[in-house]
MARBA-3410 file (N, C-alpha, C, O; in Angstrom, 1 decimal):
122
11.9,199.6,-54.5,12.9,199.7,-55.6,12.2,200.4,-56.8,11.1,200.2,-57.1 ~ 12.9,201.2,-57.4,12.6,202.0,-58.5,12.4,201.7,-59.5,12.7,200.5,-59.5 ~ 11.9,202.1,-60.9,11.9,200.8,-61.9,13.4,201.0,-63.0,14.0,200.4,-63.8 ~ 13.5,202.1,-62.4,15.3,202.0,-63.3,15.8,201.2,-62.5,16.2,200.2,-63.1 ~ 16.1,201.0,-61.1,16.8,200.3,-60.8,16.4,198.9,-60.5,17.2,198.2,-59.9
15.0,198.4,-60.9,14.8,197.2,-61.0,15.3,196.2,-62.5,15.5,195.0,-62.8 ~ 15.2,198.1,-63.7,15.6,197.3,-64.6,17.1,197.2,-65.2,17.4,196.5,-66.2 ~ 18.1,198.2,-64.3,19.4,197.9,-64.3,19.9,196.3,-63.6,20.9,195.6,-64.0 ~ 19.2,196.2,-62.8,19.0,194.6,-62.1,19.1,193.7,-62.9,19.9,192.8,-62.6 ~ 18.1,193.8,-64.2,17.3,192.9,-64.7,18.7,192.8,-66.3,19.0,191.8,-66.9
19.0,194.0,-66.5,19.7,193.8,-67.3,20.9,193.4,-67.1,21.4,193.2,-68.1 ~ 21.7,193.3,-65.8,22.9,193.2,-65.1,22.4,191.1,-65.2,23.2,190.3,-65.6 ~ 21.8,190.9,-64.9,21.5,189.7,-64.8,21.3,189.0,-66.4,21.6,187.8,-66.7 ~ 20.8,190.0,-67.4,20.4,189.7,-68.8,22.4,189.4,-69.5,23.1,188.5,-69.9 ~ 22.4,190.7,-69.2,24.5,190.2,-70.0,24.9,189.3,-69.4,25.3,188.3,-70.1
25.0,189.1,-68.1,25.7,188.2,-67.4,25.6,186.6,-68.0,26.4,185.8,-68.4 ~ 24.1,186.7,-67.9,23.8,185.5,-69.0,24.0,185.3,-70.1,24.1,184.1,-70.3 ~ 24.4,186.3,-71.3,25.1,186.3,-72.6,26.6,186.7,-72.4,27.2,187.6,-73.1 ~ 27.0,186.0,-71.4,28.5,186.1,-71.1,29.3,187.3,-70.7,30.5,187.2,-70.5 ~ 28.9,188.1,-70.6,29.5,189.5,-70.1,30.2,189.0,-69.3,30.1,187.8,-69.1
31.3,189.8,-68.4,31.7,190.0,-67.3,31.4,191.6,-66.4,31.6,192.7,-67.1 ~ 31.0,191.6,-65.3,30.7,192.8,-65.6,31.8,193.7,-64.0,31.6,193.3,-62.9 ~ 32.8,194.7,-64.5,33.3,195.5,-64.2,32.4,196.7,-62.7,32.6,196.9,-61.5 ~ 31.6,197.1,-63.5,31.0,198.6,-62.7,29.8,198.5,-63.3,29.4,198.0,-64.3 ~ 29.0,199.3,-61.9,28.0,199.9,-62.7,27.5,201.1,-61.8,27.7,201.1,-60.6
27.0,202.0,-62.5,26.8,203.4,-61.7,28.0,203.7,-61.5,28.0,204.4,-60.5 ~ 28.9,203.6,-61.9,30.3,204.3,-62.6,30.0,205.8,-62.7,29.1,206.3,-63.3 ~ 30.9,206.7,-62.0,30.9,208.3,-61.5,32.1,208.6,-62.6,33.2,208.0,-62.3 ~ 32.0,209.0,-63.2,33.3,209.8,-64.0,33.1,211.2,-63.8,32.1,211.4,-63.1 ~ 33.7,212.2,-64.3,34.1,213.4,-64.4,32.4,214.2,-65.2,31.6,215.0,-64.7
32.5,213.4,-66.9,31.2,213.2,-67.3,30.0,213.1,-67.3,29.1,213.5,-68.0 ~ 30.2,212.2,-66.2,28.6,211.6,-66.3,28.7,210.1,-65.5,29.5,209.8,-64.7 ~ 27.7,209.6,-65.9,27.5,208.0,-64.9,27.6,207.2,-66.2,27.1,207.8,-67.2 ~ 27.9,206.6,-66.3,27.4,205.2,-66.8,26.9,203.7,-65.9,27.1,203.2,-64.7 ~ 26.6,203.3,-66.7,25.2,202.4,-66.2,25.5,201.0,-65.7,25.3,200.3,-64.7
25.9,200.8,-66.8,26.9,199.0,-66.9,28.5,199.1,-67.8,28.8,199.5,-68.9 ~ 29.4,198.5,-66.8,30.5,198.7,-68.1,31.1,197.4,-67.2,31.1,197.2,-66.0 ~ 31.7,196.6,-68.5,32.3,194.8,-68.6,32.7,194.8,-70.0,32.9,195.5,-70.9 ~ 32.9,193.0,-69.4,33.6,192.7,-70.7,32.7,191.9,-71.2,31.9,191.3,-70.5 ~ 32.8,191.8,-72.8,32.3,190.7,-73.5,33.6,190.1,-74.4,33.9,190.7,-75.4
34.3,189.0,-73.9,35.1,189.1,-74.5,36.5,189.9,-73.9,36.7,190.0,-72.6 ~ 37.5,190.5,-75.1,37.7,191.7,-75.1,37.7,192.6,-75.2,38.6,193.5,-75.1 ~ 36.4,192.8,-75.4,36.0,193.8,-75.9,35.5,194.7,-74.6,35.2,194.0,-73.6 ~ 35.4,195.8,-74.5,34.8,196.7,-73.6,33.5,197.2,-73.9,33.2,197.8,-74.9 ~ 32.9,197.0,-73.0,31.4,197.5,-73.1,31.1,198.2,-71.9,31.3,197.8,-70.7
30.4,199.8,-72.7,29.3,200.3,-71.8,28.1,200.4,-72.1,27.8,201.0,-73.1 ~ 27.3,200.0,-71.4,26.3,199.5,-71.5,24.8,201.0,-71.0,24.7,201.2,-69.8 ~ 24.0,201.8,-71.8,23.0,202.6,-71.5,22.1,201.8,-71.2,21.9,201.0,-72.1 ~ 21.1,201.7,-70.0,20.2,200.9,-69.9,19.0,202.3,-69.9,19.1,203.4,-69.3 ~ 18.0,202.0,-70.8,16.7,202.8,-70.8,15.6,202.1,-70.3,15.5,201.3,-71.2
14.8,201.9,-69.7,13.5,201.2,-69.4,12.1,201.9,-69.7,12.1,203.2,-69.8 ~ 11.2,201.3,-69.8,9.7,201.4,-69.9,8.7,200.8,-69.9,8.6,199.9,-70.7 ~ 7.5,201.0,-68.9,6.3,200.0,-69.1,5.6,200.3,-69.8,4.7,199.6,-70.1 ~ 5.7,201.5,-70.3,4.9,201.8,-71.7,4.9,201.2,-73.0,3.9,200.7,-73.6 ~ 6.0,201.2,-73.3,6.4,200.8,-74.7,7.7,200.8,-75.3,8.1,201.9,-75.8
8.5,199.9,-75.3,10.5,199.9,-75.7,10.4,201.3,-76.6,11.2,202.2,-76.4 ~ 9.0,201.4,-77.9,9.8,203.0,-78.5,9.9,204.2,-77.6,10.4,205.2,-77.9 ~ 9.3,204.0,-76.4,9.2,205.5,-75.5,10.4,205.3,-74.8,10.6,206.3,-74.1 ~ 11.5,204.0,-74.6,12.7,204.4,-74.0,14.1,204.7,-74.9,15.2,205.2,-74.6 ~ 13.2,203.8,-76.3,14.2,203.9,-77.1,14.1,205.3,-78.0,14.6,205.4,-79.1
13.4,206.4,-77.5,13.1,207.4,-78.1,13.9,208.6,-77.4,14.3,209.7,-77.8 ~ 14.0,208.0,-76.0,15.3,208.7,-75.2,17.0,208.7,-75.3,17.7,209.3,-74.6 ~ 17.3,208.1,-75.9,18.6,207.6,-77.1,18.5,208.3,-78.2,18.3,207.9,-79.3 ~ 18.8,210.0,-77.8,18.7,210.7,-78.6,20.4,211.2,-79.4,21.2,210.5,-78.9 ~ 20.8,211.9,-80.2,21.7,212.6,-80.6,23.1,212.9,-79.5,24.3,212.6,-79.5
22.0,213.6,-78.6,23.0,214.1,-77.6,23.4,213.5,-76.7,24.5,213.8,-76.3 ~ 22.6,212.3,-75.9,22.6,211.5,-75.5,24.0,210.3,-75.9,24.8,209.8,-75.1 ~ 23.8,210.1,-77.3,25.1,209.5,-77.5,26.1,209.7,-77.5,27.0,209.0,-77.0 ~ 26.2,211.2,-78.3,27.4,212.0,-77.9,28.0,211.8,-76.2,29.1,211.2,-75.9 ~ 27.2,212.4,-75.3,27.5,212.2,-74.1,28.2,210.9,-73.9,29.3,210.9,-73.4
27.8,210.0,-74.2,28.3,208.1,-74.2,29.4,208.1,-74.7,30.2,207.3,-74.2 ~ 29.9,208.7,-75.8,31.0,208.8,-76.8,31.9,209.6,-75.7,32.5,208.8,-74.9 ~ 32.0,210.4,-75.4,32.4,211.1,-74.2,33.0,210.1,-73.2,34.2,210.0,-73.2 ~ 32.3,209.4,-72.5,32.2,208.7,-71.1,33.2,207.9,-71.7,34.3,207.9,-71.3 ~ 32.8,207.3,-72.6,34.1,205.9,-72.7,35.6,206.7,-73.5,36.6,206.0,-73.6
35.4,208.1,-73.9,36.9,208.6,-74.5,37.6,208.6,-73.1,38.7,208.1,-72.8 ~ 36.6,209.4,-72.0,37.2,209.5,-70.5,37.9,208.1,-70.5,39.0,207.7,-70.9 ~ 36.9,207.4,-70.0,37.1,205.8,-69.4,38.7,205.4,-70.0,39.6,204.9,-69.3 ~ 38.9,205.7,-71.2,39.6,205.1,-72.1,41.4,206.2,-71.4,42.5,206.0,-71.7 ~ 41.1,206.8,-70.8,42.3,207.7,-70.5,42.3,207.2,-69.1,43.2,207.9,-68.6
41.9,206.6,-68.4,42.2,206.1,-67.5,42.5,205.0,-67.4,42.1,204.2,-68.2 ~ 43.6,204.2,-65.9,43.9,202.8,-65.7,42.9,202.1,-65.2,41.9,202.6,-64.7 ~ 43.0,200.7,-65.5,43.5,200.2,-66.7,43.5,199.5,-67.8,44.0,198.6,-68.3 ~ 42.1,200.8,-68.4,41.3,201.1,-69.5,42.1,201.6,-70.8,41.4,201.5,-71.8 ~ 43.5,202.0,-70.9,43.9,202.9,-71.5,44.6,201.8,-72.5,45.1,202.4,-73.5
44.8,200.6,-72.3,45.5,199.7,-73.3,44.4,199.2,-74.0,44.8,198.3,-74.8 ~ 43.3,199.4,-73.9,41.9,198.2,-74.8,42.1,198.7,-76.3,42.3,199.8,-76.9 ~ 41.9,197.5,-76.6,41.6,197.5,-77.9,40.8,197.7,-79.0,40.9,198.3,-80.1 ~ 40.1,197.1,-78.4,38.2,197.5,-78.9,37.5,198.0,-77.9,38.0,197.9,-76.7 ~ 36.4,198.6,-78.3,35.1,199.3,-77.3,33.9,198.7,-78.2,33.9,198.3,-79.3
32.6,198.9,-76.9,31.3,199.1,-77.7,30.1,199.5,-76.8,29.8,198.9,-75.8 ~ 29.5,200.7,-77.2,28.3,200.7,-76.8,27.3,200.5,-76.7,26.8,201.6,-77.1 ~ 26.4,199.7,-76.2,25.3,199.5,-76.1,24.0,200.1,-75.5,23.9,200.3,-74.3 ~ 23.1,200.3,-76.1,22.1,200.8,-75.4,20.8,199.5,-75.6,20.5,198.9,-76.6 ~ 20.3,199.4,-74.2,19.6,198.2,-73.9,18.6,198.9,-73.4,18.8,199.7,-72.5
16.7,198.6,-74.1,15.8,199.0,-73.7,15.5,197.6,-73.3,15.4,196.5,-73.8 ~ 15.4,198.2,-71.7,14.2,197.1,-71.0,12.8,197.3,-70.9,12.4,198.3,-70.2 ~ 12.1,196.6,-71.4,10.1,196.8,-71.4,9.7,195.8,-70.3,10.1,194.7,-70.1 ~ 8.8,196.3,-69.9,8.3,195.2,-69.0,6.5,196.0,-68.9,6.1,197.0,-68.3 ~ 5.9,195.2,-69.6,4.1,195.6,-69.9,3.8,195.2,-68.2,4.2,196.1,-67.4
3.5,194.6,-67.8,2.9,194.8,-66.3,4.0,194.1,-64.9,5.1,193.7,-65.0 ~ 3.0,194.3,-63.7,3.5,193.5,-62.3,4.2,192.3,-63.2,5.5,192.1,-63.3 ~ 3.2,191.5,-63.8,3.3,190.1,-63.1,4.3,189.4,-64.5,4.7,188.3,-64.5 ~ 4.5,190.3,-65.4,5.4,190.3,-66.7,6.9,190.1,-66.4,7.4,190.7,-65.4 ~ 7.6,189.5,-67.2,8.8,189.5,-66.9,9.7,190.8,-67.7,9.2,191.6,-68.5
10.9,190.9,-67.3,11.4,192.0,-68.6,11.8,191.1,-69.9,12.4,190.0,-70.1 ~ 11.2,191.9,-70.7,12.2,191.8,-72.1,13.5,192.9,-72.3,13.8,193.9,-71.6 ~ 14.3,192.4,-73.7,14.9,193.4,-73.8,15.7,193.3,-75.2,16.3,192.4,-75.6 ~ 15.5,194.5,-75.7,16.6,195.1,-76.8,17.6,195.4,-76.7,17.9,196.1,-75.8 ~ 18.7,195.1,-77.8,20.3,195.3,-77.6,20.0,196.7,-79.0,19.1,196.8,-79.7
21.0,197.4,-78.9,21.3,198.4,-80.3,22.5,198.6,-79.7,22.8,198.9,-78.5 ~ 23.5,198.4,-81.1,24.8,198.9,-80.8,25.1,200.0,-81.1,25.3,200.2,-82.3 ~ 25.3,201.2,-80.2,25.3,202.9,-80.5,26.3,202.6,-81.4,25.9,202.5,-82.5 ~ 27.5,202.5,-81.3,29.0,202.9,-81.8,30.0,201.9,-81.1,29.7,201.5,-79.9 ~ 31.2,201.5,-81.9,32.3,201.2,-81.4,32.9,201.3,-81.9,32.6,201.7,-83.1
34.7,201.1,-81.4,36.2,201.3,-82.1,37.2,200.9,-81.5,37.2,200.0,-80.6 ~ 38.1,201.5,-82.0,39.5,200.6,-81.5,40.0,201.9,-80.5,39.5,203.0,-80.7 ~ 40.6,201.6,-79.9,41.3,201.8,-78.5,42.5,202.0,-79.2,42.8,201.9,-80.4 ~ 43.5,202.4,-77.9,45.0,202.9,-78.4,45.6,201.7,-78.1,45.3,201.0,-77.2 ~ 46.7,201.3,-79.0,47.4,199.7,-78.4,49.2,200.6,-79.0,49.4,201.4,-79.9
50.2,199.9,-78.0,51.1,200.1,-77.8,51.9,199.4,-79.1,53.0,199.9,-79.3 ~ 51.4,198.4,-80.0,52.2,198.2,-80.7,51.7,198.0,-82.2,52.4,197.7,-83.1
END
């Protein structure tokens, strides 16, 4: 197993436990992938998972400008599709998972990129 996808795992298991529900993940759009996308709530969440054994700032250093932009993208898509197209709120998250060695568990950082309101019919 790879360590992105040990720590997509790890963070799939991390929301779950702070109530998420979780929708998709590795989600294929037109754009791009997204990583994790659920609910908290009502709210819609996609979720960027970055990992590192180095150090959270070397993943959280990959959460660049363009990067977000790209994310801002993914959920305008998401948002034109069924049946995503009635939400009311959104939010992004980007979640650095660190994990210092083997025998270490993950930790992990929440940062909220951006969110907003959605289109509603009334």
């Amino acid at each position: 197993m790879t360590d992105g996808k040990a720590a997509e795992d790890a963070v799939d298991e991390y929301l779950q436990s702070q109530g998420y529900r979780m929708i998709a993940r590795n989600l294929r759009l037109k754009q791009g992938e997204i990583d994790w996308l659920g609910w908290q709530g009502d709210i819609l969440t996609l979720v960027e998972v970055k990992a590192s054994k180095v150090s959270p700032e070397l993943a959280a250093g990959r959460i660049d400008t363009r990067k977000l932009n790209r994310l801002q993208h993914l959920m305008e898509e998401l948002l034109t599709l069924e049946p995503y197209r009635k939400v009311i709120e959104y939010r992004i998250l980007a979640i650095i998972a660190f994990k210092a060695g083997s025998e270490q568990g993950w930790e992990f950082s929440e940062f909220v990129c951006m969110g907003g309101q959605g289109e509603s019919d009334g």
